[in-house]
C-alpha positions in Angstrom: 2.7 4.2 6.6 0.4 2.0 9.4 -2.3 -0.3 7.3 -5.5 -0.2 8.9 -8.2 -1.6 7.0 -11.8 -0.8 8.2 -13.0 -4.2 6.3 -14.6 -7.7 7.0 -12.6 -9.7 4.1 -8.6 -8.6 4.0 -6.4 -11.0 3.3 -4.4 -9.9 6.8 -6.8 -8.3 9.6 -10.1 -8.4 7.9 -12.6 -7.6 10.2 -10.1 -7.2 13.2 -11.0 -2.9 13.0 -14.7 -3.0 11.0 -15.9 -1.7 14.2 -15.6 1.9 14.6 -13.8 2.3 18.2 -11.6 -1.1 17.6 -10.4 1.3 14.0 -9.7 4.1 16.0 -7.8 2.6 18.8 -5.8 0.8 16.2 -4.8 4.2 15.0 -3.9 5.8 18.1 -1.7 2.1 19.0 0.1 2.8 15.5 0.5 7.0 16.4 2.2 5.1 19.9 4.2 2.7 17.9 5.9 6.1 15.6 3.7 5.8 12.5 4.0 8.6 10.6 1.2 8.0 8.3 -1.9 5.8 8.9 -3.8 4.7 6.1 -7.5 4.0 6.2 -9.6 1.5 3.7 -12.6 0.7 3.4 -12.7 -2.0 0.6 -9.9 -4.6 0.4 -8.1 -4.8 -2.5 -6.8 -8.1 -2.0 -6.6 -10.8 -4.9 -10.5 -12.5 -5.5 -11.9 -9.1 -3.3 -15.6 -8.2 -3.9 -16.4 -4.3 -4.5 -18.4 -2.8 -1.9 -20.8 0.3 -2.4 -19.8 3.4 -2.0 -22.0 4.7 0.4 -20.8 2.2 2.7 -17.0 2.2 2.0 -17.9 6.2 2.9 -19.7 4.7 6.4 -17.1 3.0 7.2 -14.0 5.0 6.5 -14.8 8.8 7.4 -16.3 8.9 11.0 -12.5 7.1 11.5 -10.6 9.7 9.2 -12.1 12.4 11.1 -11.6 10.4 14.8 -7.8 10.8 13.8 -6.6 13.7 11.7 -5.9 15.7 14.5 -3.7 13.3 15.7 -1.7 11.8 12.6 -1.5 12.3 9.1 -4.1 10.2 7.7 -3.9 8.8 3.9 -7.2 7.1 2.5 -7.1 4.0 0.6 -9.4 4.1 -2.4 -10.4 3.9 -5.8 -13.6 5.9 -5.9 -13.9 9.2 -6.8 -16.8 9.9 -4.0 -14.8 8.2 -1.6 -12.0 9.7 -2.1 -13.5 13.8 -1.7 -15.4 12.5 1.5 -12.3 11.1 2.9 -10.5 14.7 1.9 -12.9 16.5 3.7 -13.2 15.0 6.7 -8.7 15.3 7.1 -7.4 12.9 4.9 -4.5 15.0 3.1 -3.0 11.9 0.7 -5.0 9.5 -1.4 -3.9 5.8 -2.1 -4.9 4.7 -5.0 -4.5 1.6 -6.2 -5.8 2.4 -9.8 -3.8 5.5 -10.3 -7.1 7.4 -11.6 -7.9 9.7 -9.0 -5.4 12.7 -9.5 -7.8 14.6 -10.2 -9.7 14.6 -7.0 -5.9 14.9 -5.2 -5.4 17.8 -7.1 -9.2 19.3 -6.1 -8.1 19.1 -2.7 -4.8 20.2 -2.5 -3.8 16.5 -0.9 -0.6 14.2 -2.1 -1.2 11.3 -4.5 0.3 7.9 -4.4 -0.1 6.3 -8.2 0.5 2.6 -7.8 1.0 0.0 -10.5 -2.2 -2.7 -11.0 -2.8 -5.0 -14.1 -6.0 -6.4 -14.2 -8.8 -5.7 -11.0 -8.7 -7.9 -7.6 -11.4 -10.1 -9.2 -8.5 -11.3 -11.9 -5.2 -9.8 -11.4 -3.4 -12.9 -10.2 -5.5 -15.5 -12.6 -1.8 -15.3 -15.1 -0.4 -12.2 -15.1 2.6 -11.5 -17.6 4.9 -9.0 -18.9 7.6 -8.5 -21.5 9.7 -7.1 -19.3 8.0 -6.2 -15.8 10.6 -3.3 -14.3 10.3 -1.5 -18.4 6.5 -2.0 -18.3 5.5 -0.7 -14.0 8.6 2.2 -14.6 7.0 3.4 -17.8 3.5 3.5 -16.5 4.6 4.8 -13.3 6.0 8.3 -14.8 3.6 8.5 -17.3 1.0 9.2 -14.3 3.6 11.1 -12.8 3.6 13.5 -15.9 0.0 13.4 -16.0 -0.6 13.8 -12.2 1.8 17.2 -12.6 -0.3 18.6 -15.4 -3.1 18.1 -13.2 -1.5 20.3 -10.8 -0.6 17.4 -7.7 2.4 19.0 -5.5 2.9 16.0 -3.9 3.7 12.5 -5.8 4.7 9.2 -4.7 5.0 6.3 -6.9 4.4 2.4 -5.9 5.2 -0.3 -8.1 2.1 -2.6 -6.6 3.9 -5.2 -4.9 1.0 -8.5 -5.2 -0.9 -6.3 -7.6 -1.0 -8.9 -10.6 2.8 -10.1 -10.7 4.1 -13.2 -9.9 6.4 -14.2 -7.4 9.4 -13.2 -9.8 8.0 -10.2 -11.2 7.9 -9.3 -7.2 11.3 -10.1 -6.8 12.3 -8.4 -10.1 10.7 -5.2 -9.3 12.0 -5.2 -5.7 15.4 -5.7 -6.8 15.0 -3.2 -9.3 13.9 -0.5 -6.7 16.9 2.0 -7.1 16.0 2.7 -10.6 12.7 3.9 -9.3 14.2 6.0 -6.8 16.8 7.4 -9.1 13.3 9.2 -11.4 13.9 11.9 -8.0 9.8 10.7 -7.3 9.1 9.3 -3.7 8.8 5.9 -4.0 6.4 3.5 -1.7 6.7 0.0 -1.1 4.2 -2.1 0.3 5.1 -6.0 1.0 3.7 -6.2 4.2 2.5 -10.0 5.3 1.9 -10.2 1.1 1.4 -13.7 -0.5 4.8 -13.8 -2.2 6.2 -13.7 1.3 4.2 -16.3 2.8 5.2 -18.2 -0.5 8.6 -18.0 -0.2 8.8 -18.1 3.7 7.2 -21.8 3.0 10.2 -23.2 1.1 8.0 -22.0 -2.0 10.5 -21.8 -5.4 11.0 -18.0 -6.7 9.5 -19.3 -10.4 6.5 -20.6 -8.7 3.2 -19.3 -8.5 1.7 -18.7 -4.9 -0.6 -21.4 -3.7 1.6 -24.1 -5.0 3.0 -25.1 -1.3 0.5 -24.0 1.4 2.0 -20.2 2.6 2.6 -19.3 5.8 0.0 -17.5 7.4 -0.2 -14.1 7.2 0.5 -13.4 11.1 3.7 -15.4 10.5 5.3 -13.4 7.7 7.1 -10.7 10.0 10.4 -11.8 9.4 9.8 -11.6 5.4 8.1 -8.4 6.1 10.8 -7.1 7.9 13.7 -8.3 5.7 11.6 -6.6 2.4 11.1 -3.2 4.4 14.5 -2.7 5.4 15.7 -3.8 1.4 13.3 -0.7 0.2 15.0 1.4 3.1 18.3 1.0 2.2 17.3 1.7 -1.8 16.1 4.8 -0.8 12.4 4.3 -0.5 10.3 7.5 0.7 7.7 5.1 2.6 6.7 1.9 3.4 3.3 0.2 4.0 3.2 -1.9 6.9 0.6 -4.1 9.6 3.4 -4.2 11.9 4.0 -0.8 12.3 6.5 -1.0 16.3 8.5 -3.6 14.7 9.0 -1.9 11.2 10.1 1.5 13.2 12.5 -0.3 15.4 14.1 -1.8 11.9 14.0 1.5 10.7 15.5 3.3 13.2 18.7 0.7 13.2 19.0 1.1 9.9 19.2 4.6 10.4 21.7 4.6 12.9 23.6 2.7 11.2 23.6 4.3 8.1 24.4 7.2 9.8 
């Protein structure tokens, strides 16, 4: 799954594909590159990100959706409801969802559903996030939406355990660790770590009990090699996709892994 964020403020490319033609070239590069799925946003969801309209998140995400659906299969990244049926009709066939509420609106439209794990909202969710027991808490709540995503009558499930989406550094480390339990539940699983905080953290000589921000990161255009290393972890537990900026150096891991799995 190819990121491309049609934003001005994420934490990685913001502003880099606002403009319509730069979005939809980026797409067609990731279609080159052997994405299989490219995901469109409209509002970052990074930590300390502002909520934008709706109408506007609309403006900015469906004349791209429908630019590319003929092309690839395109996934929209959002936690509106009215964004999310525009972005179904104009070819998106899986929602994103950060919050996990829209199954509803998947369900409407026929189109797959990816319920991800969030405590707290980007205005907060990294202010001191804590858990009894992080893998118990993100596994429970993940097939509890499951079950309730199946009621609603959604075909087509994945499950993300929010990577950056108010944990730590160790609660990203538990949960990555802990990746073939959530495989073993027979759901898809997602993974997103891509060029995330945890990485710059600990690609900075950044301690694995620390919190990020307490050395200064690497940048986020020099976190490949942690991206990398993460993808190719979730790969070999069994992960259905992973969301990635880099999408020609991901495939090339993925298809060595493959081969040599094989």
């Amino acid at each position: 799954m190819g990121v491309l964020n049609v934003t001005s403020d994420s934490f990685s490319d913001g502003g880099l594909y606002l403009d319509f033609e730069a979005a939809v070239r980026r797409g067609r590069e990731m279609v080159a590159e052997g994405v299989d799925v490219v995901d469109v946003g409209g509002e970052s969801t990074r930590p300390g990100a502002g909520v934008i309209a709706a109408e506007e998140e609309i403006r900015r995400v469906v004349p791209v959706i429908e630019a590319l659906a003929a092309e690839v299969r395109v996934s929209v990244d959002t936690t509106k409801e009215s964004v999310a049926h525009a972005a179904l009709c104009a070819g998106a066939s899986l929602l994103n969802d950060v919050s996990s509420s829209l199954a509803a609106v998947a369900a409407e439209h026929g189109a797959g559903f990816v319920a991800m794990h969030r405590k707290g909202t980007p205005g907060d969710m990294q202010l001191d996030p804590r858990y009894d027991d992080v893998v118990k808490e993100v596994h429970e709540f993940l097939c509890q939406r499951v079950v309730e995503a199946q009621a609603l009558g959604v075909a087509e499930l994945y499950i993300d355990p929010g990577i950056g989406f108010g944990k730590t550094v160790r609660h990203n480390l538990q949960l990555l660790a802990a990746l073939p339990e959530l495989v073993a539940t027979g759901i898809p699983v997602l993974v997103g770590t891509s060029r995330k905080g945890f990485i710059g953290h600990l690609g900075a000589g950044g301690s694995c009990d620390g919190r990020v921000g307490e050395v200064a990161p690497l940048h986020p255009d020099d976190r490949l090699e942690g991206s990398l290393a993460s993808a190719v972890w979730a790969m070999a537990c069994g992960v259905a996709l992973v969301r990635v900026h880099d999408v020609a150096a991901t495939v090339q891991a993925a298809r060595l892994f493959r081969d040599t799995a094989a």
